[in-house]
C-alpha positions as CSV (number, residue, x, y, z in Angstrom):
1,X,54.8,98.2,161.5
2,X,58.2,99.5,161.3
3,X,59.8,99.9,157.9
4,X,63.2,98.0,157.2
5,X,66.1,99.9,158.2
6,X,67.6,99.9,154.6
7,X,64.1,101.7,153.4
8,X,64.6,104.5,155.9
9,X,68.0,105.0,154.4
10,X,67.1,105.3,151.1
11,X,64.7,107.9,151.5
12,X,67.3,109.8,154.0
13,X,70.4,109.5,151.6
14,X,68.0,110.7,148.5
15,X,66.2,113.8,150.3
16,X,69.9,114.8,151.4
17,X,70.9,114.7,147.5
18,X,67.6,115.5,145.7
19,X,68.9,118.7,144.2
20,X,72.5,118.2,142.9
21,X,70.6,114.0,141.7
22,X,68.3,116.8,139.7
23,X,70.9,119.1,138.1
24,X,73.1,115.9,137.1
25,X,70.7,113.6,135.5
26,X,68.5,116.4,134.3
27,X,68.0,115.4,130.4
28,X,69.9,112.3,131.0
29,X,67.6,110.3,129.1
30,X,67.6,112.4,126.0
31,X,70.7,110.4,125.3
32,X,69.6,107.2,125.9
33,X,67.5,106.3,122.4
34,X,67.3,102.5,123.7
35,X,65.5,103.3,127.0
36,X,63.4,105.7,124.9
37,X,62.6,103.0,122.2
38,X,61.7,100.9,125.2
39,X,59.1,103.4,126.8
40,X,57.6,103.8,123.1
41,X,57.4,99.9,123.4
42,X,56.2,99.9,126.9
43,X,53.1,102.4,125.9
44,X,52.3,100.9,123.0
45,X,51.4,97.4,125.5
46,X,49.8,99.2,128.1
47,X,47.5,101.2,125.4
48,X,47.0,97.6,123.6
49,X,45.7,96.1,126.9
50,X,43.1,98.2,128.1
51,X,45.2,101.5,129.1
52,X,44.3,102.6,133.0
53,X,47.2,104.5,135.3
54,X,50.7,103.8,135.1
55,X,52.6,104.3,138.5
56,X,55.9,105.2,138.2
57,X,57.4,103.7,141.6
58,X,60.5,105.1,142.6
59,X,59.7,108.0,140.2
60,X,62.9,110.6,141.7
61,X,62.3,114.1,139.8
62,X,59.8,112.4,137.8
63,X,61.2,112.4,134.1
64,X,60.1,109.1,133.1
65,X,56.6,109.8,134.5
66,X,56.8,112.9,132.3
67,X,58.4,111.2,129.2
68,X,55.7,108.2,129.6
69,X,52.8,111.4,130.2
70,X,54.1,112.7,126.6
71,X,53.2,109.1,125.2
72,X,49.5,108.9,126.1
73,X,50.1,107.2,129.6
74,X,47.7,108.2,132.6
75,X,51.3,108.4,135.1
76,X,50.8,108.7,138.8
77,X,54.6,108.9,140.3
78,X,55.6,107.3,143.9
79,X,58.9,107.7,145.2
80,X,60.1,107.4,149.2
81,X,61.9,110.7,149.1
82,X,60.2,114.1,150.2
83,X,63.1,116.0,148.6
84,X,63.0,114.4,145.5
85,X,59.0,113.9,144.8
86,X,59.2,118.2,145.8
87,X,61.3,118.5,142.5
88,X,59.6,116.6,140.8
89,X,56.3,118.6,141.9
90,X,57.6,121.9,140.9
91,X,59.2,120.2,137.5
92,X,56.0,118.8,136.2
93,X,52.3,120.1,138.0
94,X,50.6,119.0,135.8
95,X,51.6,114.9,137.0
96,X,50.5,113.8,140.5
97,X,53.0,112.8,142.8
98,X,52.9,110.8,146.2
99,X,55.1,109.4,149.1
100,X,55.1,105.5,149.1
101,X,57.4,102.5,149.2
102,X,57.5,99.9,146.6
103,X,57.7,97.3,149.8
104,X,54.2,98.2,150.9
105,X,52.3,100.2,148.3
106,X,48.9,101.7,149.6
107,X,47.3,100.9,146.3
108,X,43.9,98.5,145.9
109,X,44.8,95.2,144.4
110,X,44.2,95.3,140.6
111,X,44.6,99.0,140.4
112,X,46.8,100.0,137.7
113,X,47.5,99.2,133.8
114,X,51.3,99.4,134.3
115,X,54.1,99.8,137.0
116,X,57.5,101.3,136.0
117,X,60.2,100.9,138.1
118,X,63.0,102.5,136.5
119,X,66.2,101.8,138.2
120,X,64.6,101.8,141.7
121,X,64.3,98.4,142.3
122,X,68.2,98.4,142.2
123,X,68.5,99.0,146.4
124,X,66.4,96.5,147.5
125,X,68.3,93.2,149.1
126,X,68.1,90.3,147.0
127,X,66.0,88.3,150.2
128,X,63.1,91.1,149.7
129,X,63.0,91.5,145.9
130,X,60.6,88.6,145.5
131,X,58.3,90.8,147.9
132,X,58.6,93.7,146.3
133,X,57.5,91.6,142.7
134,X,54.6,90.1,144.4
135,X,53.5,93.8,145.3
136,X,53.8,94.9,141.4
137,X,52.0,91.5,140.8
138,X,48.7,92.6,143.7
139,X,48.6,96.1,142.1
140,X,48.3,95.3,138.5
141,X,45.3,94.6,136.8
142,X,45.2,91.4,134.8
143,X,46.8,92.3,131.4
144,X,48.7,94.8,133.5
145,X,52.0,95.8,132.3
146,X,55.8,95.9,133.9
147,X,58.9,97.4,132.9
148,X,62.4,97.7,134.9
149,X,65.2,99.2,134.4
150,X,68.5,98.0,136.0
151,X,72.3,97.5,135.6
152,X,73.6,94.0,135.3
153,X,75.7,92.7,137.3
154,X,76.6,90.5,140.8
155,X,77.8,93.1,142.9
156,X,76.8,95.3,145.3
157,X,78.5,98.5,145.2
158,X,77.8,100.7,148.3
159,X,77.9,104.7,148.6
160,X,78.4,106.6,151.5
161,X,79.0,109.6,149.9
162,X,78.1,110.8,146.9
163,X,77.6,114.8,145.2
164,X,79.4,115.8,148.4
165,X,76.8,114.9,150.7
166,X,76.8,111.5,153.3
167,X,74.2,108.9,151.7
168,X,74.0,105.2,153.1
169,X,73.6,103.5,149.9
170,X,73.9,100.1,148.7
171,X,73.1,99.8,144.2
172,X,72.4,96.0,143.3
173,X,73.7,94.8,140.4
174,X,71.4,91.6,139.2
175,X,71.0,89.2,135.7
176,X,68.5,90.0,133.8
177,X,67.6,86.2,133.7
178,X,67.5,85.9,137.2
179,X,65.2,88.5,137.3
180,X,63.2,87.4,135.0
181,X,62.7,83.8,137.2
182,X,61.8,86.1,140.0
183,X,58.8,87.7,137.8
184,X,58.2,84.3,136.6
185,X,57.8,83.0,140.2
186,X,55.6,86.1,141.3
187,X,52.9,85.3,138.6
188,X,54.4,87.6,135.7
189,X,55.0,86.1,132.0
190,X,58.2,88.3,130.3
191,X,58.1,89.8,126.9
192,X,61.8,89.9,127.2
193,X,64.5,92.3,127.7
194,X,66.7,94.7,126.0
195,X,70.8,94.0,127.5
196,X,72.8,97.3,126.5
197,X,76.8,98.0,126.8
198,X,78.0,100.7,129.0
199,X,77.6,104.1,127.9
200,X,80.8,105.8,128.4
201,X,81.5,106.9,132.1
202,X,79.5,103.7,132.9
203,X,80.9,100.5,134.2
204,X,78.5,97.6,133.4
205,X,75.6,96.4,130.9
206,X,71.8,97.5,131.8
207,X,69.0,95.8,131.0
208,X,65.2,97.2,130.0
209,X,62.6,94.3,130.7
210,X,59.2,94.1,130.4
211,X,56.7,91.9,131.7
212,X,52.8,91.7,131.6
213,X,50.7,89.9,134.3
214,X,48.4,87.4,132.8
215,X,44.9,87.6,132.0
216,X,44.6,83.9,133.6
């Protein structure tokens, strides 16, 4: 079956920027102690509900998979681009890494103890994000655990250019709430979520939720 036009994109746009996204948001997260108090959070649930693999989808250069690694997590990354899952390869052997697309993951229903999707969910179109939940939902084990990371917003703000390089880009901008309704609808039950300002540089709120899919 074809993939949607806006998937193929997304992996084209990120395997033509894969080195310069790597040397600008190397070590990003070392100053972001909120996401980091969240992944703390987010091991601590997975280990309390049985542990098994986490998969990182939309992984990029793989520095949450290697952060989550460094808290005890069994992390298996999946991102779309060849460029970027290559850096994260050479970055971090010791972590597997695979091609794969959060619309159609080639995982076994009830596979994993968690899914991370760390600011990947952010370019697919609000008509296919309730797919792309249900997928999370198949893949999980009951007890499973979710957390997202994504700026907040209404807008769409699109890209076609960025680190001097032509991308075809669109970055979603959602409620936190809202997304939450979506999980709800999907089968998930929320912890809750963390709403942050803006960093400096940045222009909106982000929001770190997490989610578990239920035992029954």
């Amino acid at each position: 079956m074809p993939e949607d036009a806006y998937v193929t994109k997304t992996r084209t746009s990120y395997d033509a920027i894969a080195e310069a996204v790597e040397k600008e948001w190397r070590g990003e997260l070392d100053s972001w102690p909120l996401a980091r108090a969240m992944f703390a959070a987010y091991a601590e649930l997975v280990r309390a509900a049985g542990g098994g693999t986490v998969a990182d989808i939309g992984c990029g250069t793989g520095e949450v998979s290697a952060i989550l690694s460094s808290l005890g997590l069994r992390m298996r990354g999946i991102d779309l681009s060849p460029g970027m899952l290559a850096l994260a390869r050479a970055k971090y052997p010791h972590l597997p890494f695979e091609e794969g697309s959060m619309t159609a993951l080639d995982l076994p229903d009830g596979e994993l103890g968690g899914v991370v999707a760390w600011y990947s969910t952010i370019h697919i179109p609000p008509a296919d994000l309730p797919k792309v939940f249900a997928e999370f939902h198949r893949v999980l084990a009951p007890g499973g655990q979710l957390l997202l990371g994504f700026q907040v917003g209404d807008d769409i703000r699109h890209f076609d250019e960025a680190f001097g390089h032509e991308v075809d880009l669109d970055f979603q901008r959602r409620r936190p709430e809202q997304v939450t309704e979506l999980l709800r609808e999907a089968g998930f039950a929320a912890h809750g979520y963390l709403l942050r300002e803006p960093y400096e540089g940045e222009r909106t709120q982000h929001a770190h939720l997490l989610a578990a899919k239920p035992r029954a």
